[in-house]
DOGU-836810 format. One record per residue: y, z negated, x of N, C-alpha, C in turn; residue in one letter. Coordinates in pm, whole numbers, plus 50000, padded with zeros to 5 digits. Layout:
BEGIN
YZXYZXYZXA;...
This chain:
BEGIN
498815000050084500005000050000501245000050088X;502245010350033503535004250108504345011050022X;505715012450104507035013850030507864999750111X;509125004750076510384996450132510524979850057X;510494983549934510264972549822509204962049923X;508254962149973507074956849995506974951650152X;507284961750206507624955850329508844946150358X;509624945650272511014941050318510694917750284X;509274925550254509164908650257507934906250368X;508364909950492508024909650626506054917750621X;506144925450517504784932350508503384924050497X;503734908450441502854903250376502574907350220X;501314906050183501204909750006502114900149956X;502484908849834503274901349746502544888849687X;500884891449664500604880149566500114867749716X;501314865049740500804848249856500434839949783X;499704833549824499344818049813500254812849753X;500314797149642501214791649607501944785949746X;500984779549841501764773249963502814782250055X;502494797650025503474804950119504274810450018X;504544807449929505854811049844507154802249870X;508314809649909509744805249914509904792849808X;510234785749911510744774949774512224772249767X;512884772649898514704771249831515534782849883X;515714792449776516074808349815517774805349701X;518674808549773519824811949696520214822649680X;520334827949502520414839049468521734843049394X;522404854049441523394852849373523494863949258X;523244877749294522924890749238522284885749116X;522374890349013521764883248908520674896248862X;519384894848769518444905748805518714919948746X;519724917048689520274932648602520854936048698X;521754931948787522244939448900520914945348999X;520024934049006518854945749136518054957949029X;518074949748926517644962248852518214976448867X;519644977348796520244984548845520344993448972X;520374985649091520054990249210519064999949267X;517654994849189516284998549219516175012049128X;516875011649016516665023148957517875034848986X;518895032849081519365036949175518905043949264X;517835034049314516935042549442517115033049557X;517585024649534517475011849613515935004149603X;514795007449647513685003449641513814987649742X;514724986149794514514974049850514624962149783X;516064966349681516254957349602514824952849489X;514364957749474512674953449429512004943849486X;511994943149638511664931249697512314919549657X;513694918449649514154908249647513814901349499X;513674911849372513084909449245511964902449233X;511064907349326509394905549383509664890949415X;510914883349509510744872149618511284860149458X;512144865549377512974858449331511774849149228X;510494861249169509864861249058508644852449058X;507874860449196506674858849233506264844949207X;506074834649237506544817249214505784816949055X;506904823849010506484824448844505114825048792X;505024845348875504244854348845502724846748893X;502794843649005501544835949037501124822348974X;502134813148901501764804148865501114805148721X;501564813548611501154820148505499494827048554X;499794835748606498244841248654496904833648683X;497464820648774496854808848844496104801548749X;496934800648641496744794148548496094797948432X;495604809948441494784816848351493284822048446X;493414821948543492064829548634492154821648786X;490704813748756490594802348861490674806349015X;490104818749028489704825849135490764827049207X;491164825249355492344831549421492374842649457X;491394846949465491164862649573491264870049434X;490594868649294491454874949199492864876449175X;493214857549138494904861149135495784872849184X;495454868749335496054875049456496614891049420X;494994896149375494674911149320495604913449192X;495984904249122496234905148974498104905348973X;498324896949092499344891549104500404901649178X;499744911249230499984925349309500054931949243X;498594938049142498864943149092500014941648933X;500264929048891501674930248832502704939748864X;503154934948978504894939249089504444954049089X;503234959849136503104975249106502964981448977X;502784976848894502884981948802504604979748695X;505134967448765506774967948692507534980248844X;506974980948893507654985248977508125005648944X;506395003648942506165020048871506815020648698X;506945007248658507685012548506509215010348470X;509635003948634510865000548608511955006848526X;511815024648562512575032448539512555034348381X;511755027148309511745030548153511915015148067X;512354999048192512664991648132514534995148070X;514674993648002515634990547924516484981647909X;516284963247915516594956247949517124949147848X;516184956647743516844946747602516464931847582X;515384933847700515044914347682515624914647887X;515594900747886515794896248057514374901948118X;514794902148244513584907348341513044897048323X;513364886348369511964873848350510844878148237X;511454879548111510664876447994509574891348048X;510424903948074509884917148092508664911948199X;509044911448303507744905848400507044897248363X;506934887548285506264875448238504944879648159X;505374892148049504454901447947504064911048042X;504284913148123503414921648260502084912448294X;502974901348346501974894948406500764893348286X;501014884448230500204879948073499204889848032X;499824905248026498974917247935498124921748039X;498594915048178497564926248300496774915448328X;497014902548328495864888748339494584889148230X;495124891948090494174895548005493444905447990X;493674914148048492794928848057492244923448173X;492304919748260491314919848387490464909848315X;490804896648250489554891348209488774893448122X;489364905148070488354908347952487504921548064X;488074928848087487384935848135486284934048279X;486294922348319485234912648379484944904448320X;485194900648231484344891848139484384881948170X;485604876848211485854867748309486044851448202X;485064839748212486064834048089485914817348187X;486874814948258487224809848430488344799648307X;488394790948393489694783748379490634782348443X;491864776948443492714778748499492424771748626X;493164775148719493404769248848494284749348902X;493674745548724494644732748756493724720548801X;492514720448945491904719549021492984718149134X;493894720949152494994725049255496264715449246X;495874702949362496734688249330498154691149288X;499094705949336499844707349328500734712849180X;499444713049104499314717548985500144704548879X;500684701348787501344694248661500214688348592X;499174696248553498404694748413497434684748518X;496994686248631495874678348695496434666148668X;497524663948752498034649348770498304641648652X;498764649548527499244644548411497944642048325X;496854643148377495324643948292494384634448352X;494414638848483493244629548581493824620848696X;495154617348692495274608148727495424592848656X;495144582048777494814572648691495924563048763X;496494567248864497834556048867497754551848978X;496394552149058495754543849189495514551249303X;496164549049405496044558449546494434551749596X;493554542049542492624538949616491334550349655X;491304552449765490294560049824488574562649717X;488794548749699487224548149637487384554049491X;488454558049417488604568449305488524581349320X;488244587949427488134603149497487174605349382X;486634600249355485294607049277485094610549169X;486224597549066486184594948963487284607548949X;488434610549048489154617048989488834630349019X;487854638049110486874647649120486374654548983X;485824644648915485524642348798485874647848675X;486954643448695488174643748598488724660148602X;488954664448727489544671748756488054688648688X;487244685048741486004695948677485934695348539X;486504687448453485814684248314487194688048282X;488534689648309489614695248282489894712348273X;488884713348419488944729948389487674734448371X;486694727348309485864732748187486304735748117X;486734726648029487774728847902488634734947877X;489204739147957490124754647989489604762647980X;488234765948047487784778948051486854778247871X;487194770147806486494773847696487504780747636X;488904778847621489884785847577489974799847552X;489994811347484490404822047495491614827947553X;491854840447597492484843847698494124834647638X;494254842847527495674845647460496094830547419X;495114819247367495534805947446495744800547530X;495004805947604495284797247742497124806747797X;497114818247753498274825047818499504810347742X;499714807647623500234802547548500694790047610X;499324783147653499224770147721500174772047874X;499724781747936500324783648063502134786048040X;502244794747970503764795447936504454787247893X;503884775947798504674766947723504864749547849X;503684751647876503294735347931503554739348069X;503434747948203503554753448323505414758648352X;505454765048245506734774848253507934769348167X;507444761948133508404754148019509644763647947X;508574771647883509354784047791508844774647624X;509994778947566510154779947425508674786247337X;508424783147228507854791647141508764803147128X;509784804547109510854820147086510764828747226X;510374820147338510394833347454508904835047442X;508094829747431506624832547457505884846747383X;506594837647237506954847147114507154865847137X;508254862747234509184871647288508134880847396X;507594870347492506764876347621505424882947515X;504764880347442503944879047408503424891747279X;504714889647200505124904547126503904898546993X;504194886546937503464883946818504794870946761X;504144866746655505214859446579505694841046637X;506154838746588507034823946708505504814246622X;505184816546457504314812446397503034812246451X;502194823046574501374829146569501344823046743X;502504816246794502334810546923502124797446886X;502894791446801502764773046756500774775446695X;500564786646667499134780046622498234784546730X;498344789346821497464791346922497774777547033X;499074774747015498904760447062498554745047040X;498444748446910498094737946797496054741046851X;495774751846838494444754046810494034750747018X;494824752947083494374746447207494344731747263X;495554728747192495884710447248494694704447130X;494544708947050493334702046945492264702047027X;492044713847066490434713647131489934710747266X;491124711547357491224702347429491214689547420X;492054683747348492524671147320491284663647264X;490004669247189488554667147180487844662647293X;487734677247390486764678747454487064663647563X;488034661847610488804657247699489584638347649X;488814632247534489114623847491488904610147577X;487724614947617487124603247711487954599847844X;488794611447843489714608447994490604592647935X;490964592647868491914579947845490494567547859X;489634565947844488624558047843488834550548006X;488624537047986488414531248150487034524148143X;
């Protein structure tokens, strides 16, 4: 793969690791301006779209398909594919939301089309949902196990989820988007996101009862 866009982020893949993603980048260009740019013919300015996003793009993905060496693949292939459709976004919603339903519609086709039914990646200490589930409050060594535990029986229960919940779950609880943007990313009714989240925190909230248990 190449192009200017791609290299200009020192010719590592776009889909890095959560640990090698930028964490304090000041941005001033706001994304309708690189937009603009890129559909200009400024392909560089794409990178910087790529550096601003990616964070996002991988944590949504992460969070739907346990696998990294998938993500990675999924998470790439996103940025190439907004990249190749840039020229026919429009911009009637924000790029975020536009890339977000990239990510989402190209995460769900790969798992359907591997048959993939994985849980999310929140196995990964750095993750919200682990700590807020299987932790128990206690740095003591001799809980490694219990919270081991905890942590496998969390993303069981994820992977029982269907795709288009778990996308729901990842956007709302990860991304801390609205029912109206998800709504929005998602291209179904604000009604039709509150019950796919209703129908996940229920069945989770089942499977996963015993975690409050000491």
């Amino acid at each position: 793969m190449s192009g200017s866009w791609y290299n200009c982020l020192g010719g590592e893949t776009i889909a890095t690791t959560g640990n090698e993603l930028l964490d304090h980048v000041v941005w001033e260009e706001p994304d309708a301006g690189l937009v603009a740019r890129v559909k200009g013919g400024d392909a560089g300015a794409f990178g910087q779209l790529v550096a601003r996003h990616q964070r996002a793009v991988y944590a949504i993905v992460s969070r739907m398909v346990s696998d990294r060496d998938e993500v990675d693949d999924i998470v790439q292939d996103v940025f190439v594919q907004a990249f190749k459709s840039l020229g026919g976004f429009k911009q009637e919603a924000a790029f975020r939301t536009w890339i977000y339903r990239i990510a989402v519609n190209t995460t769900i086709k790969h798992m359907k089309k591997a048959r993939v039914r994985r849980g999310a990646s929140i196995d990964d200490p750095a993750n919200g949902l682990n700590g807020s589930l299987v932790s128990n409050g206690s740095d003591d060594p001799n809980d490694a196990v219990e919270k081991a535990e905890r942590r496998e029986a969390v993303r069981r229960a994820v992977e029982t989820l269907p795709e288009r919940h778990r996308a729901v779950v990842a956007l709302h609880y990860f991304q801390n988007l609205t029912c109206d943007e998800i709504a929005n990313i998602m291209g179904c009714s604000v009604g039709t996101v509150w019950s796919r989240l209703h129908y996940a925190c229920k069945k989770l909230k089942g499977q996963l009862a015993w975690l409050g248990d000491d």
